[in-house]
KEVEXFI-322784 format. One record per residue: residue number from 1; residue in one letter; x, y, z of N, C-alpha, C in turn. Coordinates in Angstrom, 3 decimals, decimal comma, padded with zeros to 6 digits. Atoms other than C-alpha are relative to their C-alpha. Layout:
BEGIN
SITE_NUM_A_X_Y_Z_X_Y_Z_X_Y_Z
...
***
This chain:
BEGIN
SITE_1_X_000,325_-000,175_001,419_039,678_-044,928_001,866_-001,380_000,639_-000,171
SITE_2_X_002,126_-000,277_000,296_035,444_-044,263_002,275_000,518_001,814_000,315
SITE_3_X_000,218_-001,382_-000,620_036,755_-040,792_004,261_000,840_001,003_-001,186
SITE_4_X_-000,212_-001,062_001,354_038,892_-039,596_000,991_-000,456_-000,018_-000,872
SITE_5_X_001,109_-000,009_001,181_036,205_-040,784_-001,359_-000,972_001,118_000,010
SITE_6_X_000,801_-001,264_-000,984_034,091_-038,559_001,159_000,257_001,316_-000,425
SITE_7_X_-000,266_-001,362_000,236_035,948_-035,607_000,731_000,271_000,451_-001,490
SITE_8_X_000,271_-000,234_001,406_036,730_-036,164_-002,836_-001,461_000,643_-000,569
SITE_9_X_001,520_-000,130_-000,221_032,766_-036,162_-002,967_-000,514_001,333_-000,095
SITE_10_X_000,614_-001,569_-000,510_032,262_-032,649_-001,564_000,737_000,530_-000,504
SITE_11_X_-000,555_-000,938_000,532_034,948_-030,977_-002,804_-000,542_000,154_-001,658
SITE_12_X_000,855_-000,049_001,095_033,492_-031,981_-006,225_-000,986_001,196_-000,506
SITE_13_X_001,390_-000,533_-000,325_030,057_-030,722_-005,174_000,480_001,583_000,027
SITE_14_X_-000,011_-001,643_-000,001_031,725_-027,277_-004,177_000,550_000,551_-001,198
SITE_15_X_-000,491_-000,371_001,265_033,784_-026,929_-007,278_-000,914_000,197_-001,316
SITE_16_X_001,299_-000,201_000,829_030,727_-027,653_-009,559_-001,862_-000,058_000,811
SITE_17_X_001,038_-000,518_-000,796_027,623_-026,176_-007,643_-001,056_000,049_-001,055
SITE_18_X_001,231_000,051_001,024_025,388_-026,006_-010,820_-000,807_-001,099_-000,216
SITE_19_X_000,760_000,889_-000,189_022,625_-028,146_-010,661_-000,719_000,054_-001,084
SITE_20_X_000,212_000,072_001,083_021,430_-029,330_-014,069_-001,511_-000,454_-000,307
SITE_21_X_001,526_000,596_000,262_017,504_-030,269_-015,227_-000,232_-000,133_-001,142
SITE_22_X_000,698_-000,300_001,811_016,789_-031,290_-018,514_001,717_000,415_-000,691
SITE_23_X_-001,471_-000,175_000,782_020,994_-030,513_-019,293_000,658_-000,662_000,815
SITE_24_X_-001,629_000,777_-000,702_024,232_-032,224_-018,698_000,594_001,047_000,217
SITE_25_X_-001,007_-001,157_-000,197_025,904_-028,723_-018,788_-000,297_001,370_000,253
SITE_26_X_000,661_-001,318_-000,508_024,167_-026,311_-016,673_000,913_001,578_000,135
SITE_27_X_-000,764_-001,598_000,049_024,879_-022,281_-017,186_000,491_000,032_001,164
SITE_28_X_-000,594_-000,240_-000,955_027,907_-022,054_-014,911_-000,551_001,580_001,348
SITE_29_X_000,231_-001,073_-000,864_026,463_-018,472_-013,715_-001,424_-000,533_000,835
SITE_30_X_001,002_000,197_-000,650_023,268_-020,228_-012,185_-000,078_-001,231_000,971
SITE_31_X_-000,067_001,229_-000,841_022,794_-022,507_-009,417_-001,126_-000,909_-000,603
SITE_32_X_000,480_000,867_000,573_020,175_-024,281_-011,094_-000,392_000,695_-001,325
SITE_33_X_000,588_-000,098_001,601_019,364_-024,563_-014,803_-000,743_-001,303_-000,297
SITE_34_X_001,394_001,136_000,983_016,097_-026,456_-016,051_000,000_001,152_-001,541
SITE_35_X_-000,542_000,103_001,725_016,421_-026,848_-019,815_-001,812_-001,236_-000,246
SITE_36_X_001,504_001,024_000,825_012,325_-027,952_-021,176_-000,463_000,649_-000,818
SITE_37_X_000,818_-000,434_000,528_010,622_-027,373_-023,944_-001,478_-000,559_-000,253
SITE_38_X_001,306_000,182_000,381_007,546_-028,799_-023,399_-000,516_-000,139_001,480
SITE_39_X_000,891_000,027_-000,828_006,893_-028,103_-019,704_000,587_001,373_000,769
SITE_40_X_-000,542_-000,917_-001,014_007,164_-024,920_-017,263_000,956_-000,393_001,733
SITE_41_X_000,045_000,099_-001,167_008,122_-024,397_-013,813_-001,202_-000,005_000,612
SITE_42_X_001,588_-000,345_-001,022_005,048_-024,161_-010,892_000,466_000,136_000,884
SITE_43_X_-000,822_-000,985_-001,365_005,996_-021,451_-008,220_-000,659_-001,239_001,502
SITE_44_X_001,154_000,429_-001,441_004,324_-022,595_-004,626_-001,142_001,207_-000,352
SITE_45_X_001,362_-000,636_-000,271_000,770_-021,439_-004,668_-000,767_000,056_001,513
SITE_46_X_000,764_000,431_-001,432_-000,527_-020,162_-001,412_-000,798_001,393_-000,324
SITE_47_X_000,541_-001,087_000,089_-003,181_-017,762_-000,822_000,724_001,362_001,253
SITE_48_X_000,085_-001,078_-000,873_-003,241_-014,616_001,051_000,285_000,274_001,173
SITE_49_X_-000,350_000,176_-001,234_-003,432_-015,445_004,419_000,975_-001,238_-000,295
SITE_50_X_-001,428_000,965_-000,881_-001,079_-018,532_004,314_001,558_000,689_-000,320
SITE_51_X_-001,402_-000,516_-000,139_001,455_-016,171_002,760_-000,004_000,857_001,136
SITE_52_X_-000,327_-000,180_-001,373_001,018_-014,275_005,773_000,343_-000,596_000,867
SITE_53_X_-000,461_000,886_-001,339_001,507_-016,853_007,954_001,433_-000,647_-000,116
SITE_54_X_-001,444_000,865_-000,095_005,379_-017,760_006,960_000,548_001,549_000,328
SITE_55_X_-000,477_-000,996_-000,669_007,842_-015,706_008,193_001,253_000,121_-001,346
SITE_56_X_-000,795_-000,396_001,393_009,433_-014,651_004,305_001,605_000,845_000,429
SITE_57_X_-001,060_-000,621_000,190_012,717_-014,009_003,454_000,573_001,190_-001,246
SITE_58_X_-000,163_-000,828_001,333_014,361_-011,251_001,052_000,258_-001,002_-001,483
SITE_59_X_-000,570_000,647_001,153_014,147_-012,415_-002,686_-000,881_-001,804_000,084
SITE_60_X_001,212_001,332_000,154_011,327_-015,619_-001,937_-001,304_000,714_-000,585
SITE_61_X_001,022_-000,360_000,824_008,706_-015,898_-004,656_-000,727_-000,744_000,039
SITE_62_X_001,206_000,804_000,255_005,147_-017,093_-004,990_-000,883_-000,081_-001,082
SITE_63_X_001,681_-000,377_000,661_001,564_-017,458_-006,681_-000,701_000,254_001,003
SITE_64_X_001,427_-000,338_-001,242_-001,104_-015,959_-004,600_-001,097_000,045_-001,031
SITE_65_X_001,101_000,106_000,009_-003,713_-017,489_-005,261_-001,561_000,607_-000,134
SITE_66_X_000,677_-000,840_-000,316_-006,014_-015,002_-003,978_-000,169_001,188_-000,651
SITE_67_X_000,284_-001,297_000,849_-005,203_-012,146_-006,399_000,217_-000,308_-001,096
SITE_68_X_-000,327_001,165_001,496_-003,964_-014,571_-009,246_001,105_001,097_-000,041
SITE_69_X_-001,336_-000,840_-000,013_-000,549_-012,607_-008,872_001,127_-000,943_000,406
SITE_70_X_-001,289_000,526_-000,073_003,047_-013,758_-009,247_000,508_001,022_001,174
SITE_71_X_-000,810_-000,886_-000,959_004,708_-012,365_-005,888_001,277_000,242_000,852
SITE_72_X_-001,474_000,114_-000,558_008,209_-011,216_-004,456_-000,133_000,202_001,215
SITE_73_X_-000,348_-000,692_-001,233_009,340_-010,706_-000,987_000,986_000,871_-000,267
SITE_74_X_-000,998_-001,101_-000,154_011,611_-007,173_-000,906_000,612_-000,002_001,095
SITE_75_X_-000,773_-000,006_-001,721_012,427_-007,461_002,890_-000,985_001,345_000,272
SITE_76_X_000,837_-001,649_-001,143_011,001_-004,164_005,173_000,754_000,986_000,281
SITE_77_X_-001,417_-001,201_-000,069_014,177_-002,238_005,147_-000,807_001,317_001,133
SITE_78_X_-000,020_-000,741_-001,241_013,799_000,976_007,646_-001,186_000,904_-000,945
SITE_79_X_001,625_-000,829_000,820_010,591_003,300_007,325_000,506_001,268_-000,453
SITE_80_X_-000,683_-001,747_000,533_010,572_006,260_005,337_-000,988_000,737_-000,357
SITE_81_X_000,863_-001,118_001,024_008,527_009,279_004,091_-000,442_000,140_-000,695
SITE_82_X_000,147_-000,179_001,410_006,660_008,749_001,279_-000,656_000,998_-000,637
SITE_83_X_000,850_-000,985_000,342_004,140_011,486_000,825_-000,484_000,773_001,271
SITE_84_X_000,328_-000,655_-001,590_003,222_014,229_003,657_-000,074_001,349_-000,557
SITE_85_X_000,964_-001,479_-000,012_001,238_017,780_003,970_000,296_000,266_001,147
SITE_86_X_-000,077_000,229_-001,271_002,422_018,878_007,015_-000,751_001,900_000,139
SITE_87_X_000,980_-001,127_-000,219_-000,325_022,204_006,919_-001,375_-000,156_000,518
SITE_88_X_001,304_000,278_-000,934_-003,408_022,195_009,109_-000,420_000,779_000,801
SITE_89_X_000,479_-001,072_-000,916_-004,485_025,607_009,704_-001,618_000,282_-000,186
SITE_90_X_001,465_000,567_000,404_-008,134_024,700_008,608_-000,600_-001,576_-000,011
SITE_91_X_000,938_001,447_-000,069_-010,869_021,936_008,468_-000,768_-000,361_-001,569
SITE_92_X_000,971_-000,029_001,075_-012,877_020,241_005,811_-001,095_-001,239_000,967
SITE_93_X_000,838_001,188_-000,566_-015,995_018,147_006,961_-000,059_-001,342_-000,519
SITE_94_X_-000,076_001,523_000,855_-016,621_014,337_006,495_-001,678_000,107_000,198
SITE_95_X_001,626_000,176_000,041_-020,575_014,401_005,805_000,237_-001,066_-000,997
SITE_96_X_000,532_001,030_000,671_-022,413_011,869_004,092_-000,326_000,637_-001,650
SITE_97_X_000,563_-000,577_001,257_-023,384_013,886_000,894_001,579_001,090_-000,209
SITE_98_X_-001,319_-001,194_000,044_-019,748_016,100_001,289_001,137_-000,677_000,832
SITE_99_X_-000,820_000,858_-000,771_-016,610_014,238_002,048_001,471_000,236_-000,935
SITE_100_X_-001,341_-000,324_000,486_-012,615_014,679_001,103_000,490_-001,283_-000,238
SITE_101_X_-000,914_000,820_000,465_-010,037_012,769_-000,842_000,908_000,395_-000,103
SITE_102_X_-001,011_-000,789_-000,154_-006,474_013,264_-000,826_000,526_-000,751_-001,837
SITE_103_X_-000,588_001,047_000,587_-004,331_012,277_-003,956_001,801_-000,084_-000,136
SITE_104_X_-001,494_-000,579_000,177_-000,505_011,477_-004,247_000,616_-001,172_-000,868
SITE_105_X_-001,357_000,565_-000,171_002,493_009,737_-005,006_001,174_-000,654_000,666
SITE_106_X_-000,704_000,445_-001,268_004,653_007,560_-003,721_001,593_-000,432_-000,648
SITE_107_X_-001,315_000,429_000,936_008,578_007,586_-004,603_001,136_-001,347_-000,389
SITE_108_X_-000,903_001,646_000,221_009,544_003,832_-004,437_-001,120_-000,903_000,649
SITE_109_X_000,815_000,810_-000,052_007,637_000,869_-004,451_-000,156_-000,717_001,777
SITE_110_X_000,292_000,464_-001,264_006,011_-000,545_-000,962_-001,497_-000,705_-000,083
SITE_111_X_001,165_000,906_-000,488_003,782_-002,869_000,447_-000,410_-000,299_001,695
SITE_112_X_-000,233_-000,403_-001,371_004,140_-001,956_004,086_-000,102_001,019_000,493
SITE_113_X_-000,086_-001,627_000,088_002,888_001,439_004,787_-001,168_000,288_001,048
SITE_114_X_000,342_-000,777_-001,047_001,316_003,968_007,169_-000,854_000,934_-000,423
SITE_115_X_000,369_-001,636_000,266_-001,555_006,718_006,624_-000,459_000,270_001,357
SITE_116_X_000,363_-000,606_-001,304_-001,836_009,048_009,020_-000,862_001,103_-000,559
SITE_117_X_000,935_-001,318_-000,146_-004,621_011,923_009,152_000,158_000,416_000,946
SITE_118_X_000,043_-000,730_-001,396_-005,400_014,592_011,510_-001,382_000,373_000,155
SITE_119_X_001,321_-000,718_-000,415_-008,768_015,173_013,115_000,307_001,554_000,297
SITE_120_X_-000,034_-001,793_-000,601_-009,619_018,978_013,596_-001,062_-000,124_001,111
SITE_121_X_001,579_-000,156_-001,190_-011,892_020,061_016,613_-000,613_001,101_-000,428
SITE_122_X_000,972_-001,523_000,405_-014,698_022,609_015,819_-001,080_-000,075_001,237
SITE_123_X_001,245_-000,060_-001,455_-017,211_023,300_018,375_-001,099_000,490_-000,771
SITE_124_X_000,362_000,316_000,745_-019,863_022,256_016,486_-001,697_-000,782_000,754
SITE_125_X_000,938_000,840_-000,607_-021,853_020,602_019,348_000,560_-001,757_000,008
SITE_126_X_000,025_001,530_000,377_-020,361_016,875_018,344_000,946_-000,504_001,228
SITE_127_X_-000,252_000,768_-001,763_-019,428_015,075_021,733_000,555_-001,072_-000,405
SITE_128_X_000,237_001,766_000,404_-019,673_011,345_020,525_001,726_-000,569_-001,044
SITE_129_X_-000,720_000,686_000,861_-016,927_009,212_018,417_-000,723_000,289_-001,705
SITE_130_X_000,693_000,735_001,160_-018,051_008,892_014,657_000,847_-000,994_-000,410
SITE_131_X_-000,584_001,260_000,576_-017,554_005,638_012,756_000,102_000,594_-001,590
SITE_132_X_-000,275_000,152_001,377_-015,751_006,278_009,169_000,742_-000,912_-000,598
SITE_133_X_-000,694_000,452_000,535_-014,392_004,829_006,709_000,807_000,450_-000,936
SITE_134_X_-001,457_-000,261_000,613_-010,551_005,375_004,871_-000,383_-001,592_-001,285
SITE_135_X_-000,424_001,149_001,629_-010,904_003,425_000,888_000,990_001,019_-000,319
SITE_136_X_-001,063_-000,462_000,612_-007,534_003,490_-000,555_-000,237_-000,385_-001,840
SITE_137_X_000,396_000,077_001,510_-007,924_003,514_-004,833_001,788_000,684_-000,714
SITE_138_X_-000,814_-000,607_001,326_-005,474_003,841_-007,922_-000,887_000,843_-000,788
SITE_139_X_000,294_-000,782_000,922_-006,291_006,588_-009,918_-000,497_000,742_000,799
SITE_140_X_000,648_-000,883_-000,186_-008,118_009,649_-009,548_-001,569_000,629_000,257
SITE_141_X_000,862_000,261_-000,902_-010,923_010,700_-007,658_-000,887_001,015_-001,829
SITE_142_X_000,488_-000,436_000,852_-013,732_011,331_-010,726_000,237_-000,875_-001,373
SITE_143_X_-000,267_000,714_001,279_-012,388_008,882_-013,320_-000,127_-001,364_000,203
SITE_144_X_000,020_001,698_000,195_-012,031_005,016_-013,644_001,494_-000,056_001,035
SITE_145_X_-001,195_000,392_-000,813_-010,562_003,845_-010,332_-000,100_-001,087_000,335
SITE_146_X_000,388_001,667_-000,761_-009,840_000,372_-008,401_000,338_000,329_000,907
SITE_147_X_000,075_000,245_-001,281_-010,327_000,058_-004,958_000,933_-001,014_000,681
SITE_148_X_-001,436_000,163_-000,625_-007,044_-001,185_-003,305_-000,374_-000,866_001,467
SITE_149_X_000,536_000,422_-000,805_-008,272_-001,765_000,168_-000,672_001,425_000,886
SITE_150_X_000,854_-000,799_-001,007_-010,609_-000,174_003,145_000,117_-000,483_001,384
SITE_151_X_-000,230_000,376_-001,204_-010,600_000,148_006,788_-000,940_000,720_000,655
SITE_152_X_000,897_-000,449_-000,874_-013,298_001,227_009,361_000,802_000,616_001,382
SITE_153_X_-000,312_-000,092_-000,790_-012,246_003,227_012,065_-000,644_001,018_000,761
SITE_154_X_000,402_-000,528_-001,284_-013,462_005,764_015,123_000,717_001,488_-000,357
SITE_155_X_-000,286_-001,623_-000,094_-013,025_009,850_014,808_-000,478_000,525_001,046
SITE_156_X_001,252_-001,029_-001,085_-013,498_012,247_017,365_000,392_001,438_-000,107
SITE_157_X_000,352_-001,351_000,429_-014,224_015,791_017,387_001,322_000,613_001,070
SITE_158_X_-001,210_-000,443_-000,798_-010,473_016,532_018,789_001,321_-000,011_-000,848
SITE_159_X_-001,023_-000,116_001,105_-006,992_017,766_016,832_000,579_-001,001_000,677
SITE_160_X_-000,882_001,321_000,341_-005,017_014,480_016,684_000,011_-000,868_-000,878
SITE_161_X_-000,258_000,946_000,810_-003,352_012,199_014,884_-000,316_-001,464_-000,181
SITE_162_X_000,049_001,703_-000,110_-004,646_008,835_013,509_000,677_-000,830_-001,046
SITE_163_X_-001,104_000,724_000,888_-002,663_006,232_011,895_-000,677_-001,237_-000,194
SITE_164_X_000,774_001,044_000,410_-003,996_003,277_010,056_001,131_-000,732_-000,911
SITE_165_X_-001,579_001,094_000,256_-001,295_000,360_008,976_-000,832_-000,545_-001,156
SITE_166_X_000,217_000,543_001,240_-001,642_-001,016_005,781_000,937_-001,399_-000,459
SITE_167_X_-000,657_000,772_000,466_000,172_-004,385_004,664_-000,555_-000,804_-001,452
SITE_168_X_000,375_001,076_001,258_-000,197_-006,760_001,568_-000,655_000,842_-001,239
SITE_169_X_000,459_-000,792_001,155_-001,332_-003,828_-000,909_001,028_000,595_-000,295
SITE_170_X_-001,170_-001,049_000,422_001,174_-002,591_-003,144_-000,176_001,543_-000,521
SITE_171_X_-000,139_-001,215_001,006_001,949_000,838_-004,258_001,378_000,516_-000,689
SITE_172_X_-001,266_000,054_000,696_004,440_001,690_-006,806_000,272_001,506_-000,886
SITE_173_X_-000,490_-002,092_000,071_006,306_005,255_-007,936_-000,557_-000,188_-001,347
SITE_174_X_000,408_-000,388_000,945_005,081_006,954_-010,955_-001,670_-000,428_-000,446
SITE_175_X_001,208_000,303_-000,055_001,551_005,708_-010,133_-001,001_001,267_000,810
SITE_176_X_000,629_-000,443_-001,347_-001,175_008,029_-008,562_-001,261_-000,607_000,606
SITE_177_X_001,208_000,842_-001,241_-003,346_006,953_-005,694_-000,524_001,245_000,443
SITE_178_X_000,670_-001,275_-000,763_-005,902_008,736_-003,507_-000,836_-000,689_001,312
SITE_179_X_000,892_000,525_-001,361_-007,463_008,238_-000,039_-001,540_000,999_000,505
SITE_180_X_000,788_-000,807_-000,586_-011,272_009,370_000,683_-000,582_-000,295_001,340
SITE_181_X_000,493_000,235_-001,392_-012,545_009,502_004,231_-001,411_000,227_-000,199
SITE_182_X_002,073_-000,296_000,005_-016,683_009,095_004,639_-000,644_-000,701_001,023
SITE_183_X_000,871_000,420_-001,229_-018,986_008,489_007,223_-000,341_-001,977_-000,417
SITE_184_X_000,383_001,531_000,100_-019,667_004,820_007,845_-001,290_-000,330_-000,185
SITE_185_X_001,389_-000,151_-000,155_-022,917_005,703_008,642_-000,776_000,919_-000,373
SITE_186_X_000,434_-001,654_000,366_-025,138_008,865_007,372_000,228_000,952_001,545
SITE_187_X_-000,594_-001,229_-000,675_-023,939_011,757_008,868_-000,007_001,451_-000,662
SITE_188_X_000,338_-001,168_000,265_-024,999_015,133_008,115_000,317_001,092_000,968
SITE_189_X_-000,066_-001,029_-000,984_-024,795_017,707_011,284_-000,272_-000,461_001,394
SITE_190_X_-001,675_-000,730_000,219_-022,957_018,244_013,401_001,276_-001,405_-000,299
SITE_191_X_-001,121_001,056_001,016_-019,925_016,110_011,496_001,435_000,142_000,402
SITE_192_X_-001,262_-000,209_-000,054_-016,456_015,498_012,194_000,768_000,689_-000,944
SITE_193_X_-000,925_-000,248_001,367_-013,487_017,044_010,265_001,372_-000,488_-000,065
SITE_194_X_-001,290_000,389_000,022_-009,835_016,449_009,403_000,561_001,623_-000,287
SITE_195_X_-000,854_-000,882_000,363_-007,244_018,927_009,159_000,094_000,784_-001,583
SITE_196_X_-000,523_-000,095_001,587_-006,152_020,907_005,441_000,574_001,407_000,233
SITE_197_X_-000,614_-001,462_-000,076_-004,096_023,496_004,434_-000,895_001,597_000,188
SITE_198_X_000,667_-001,192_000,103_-006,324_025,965_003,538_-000,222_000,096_-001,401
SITE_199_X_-000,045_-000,202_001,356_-007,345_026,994_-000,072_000,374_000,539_-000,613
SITE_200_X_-000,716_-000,724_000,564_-005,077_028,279_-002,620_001,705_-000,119_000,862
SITE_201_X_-001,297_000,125_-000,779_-002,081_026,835_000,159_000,058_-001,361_-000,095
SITE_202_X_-000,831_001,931_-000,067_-001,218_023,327_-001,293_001,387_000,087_000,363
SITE_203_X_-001,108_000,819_-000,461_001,276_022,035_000,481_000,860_-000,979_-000,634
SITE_204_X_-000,676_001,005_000,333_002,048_018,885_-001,107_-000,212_000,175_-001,459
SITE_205_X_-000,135_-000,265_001,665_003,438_018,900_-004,802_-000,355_-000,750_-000,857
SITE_206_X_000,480_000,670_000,729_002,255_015,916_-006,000_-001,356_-000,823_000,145
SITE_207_X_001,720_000,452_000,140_-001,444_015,737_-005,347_-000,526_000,534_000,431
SITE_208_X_000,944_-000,622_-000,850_-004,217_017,248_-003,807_-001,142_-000,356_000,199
SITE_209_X_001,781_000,477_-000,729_-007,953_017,502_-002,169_-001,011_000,076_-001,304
SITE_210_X_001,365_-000,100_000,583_-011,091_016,849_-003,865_-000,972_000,059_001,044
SITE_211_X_000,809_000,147_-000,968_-014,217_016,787_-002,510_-001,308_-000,432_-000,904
SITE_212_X_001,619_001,019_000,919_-017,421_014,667_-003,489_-001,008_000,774_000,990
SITE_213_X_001,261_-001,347_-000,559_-020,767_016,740_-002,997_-001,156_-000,757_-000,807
SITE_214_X_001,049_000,753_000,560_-024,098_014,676_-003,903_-001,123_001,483_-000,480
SITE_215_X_000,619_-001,084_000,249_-025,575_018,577_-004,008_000,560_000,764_-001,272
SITE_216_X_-000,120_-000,033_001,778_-023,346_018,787_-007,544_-000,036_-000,935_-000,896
SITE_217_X_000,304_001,127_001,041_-025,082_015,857_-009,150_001,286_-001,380_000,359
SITE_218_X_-000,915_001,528_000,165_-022,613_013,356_-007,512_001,288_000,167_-000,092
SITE_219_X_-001,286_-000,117_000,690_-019,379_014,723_-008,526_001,023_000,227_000,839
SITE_220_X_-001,216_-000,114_-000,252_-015,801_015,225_-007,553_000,677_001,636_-000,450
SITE_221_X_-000,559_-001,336_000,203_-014,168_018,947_-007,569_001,331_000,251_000,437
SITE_222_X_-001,644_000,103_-000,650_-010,346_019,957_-007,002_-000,182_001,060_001,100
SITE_223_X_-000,335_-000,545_-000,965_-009,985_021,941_-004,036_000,837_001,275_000,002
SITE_224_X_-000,797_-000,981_000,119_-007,096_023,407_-004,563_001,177_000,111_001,613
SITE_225_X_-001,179_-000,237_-001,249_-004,962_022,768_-001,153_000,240_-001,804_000,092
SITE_226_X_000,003_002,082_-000,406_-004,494_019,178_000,648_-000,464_-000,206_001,126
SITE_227_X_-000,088_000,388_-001,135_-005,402_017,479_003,670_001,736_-000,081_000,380
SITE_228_X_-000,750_000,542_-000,674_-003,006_016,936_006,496_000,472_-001,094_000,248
SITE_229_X_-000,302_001,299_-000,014_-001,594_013,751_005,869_001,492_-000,451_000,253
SITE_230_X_-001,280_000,315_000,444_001,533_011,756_005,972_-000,201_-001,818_-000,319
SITE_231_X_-000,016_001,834_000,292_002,228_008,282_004,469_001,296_-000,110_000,392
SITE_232_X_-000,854_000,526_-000,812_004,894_006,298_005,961_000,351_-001,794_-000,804
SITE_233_X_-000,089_001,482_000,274_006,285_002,735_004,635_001,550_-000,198_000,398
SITE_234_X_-000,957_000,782_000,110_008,725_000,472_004,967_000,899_-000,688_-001,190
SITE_235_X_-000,736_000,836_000,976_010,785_-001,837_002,907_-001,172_-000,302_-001,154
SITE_236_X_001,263_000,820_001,089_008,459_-003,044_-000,686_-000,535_-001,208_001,024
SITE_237_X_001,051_001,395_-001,140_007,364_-006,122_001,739_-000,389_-000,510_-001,652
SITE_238_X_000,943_001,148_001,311_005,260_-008,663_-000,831_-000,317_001,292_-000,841
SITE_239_X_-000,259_-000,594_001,341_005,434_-006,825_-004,629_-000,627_-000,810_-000,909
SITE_240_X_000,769_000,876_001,288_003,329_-008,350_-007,454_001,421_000,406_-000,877
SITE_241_X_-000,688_000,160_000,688_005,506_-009,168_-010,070_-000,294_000,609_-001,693
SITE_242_X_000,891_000,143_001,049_003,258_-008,441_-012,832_-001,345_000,527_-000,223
***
């Protein structure tokens, strides 16, 4: 008798799967329905790093703490193409008073992504590594931007490719962004460079080079071509909600 009460039991359970809060007669299309008017839900709150530290599934949501953002997991789905210049029959320098920005577009939302540059070689005299730094920003290089994130890394006076991984910063389509490269340290002569089309040969259709020059009062100028770049992402990964 206990083992067909048993199964009575569960079969129940599978037949009505709606789990009710605050109602006796939860919306059949939802596995749970809370019914309050005088209190919310409260997501899990973790910061930054502890949401890094779980190993997320597609469609799990948080609070992060850390940016005061409501956040999704998308999954990482397979990498793809998001923005790329693939011209690099010229250089532009990275000086301390004269330094490049790229700007683009990106056609679907990510939080898992790839920039790659290309050093140029010039014979120039420069032997050594330099130390720069890659800030990534919303908006446009000359106007009201926010600073996204930054990374320090090692150039050398040789054509190759460097790639710098990006996680936990979103970027989302119909937005533009821009990446400037600048000495970490003052740097004037002789200076590393990166790759670019050339001027009057943009490559890429939805953005291009500037260049910041402290010898025009500080400012930002269009170029008129692009660096050699490519961005690269994955699946959206962690997505602010909001």
């Amino acid at each position: 008798m206990r083992i067909i009460i048993a199964l009575l039991f569960l079969a129940t359970t599978t037949l009505h799967a709606q789990v009710g809060i605050g109602t006796a007669t939860p919306n059949s299309a939802a596995a749970l329905d809370i019914n309050s008017t005088s209190k919310g839900l409260l997501m899990p709150r973790l910061t930054t790093a502890q949401r890094d530290a779980i190993s997320p599934v597609a469609g799990l949501v948080i609070y992060n703490t850390s940016v005061e953002k409501f956040q999704g997991y998308a999954g990482t789905g397979s990498s793809t193409t998001l923005a790329q210049s693939t011209e690099g029959s010229t250089f532009t320098y990275i000086k301390s008073d004269d330094y490049p920005a790229q700007t683009f577009q990106v056609p679907q939302a990510t939080s898992n992504f790839d920039i790659s540059i290309w050093s140029y070689y010039v014979n120039n005299g420069l032997s050594a590594s330099s130390s720069v730094t890659i800030e990534l920003y919303q908006g446009v290089p000359g106007s009201s931007s926010t600073i996204l994130t930054s990374q320090v890394f090692q150039i050398y006076n040789l054509s190759e490719k460097r790639t710098l991984s990006f996680t936990g910063v979103s970027l989302y389509s119909g937005t533009t962004y821009y990446f400037l490269v600048k000495p970490t340290n003052s740097i004037t002569s002789p200076a590393p460079a990166l790759a670019r089309s050339g001027t009057g040969n943009g490559a890429y259709a939805s953005g291009t080079l500037y260049r910041y020059s402290s010898m025009s009062g500080g400012s930002w100028s269009v170029s008129g071509d692009d660096l050699r770049f490519e961005i690269v992402g994955g699946g959206a990964g962690w997505v602010n909600l909001h």
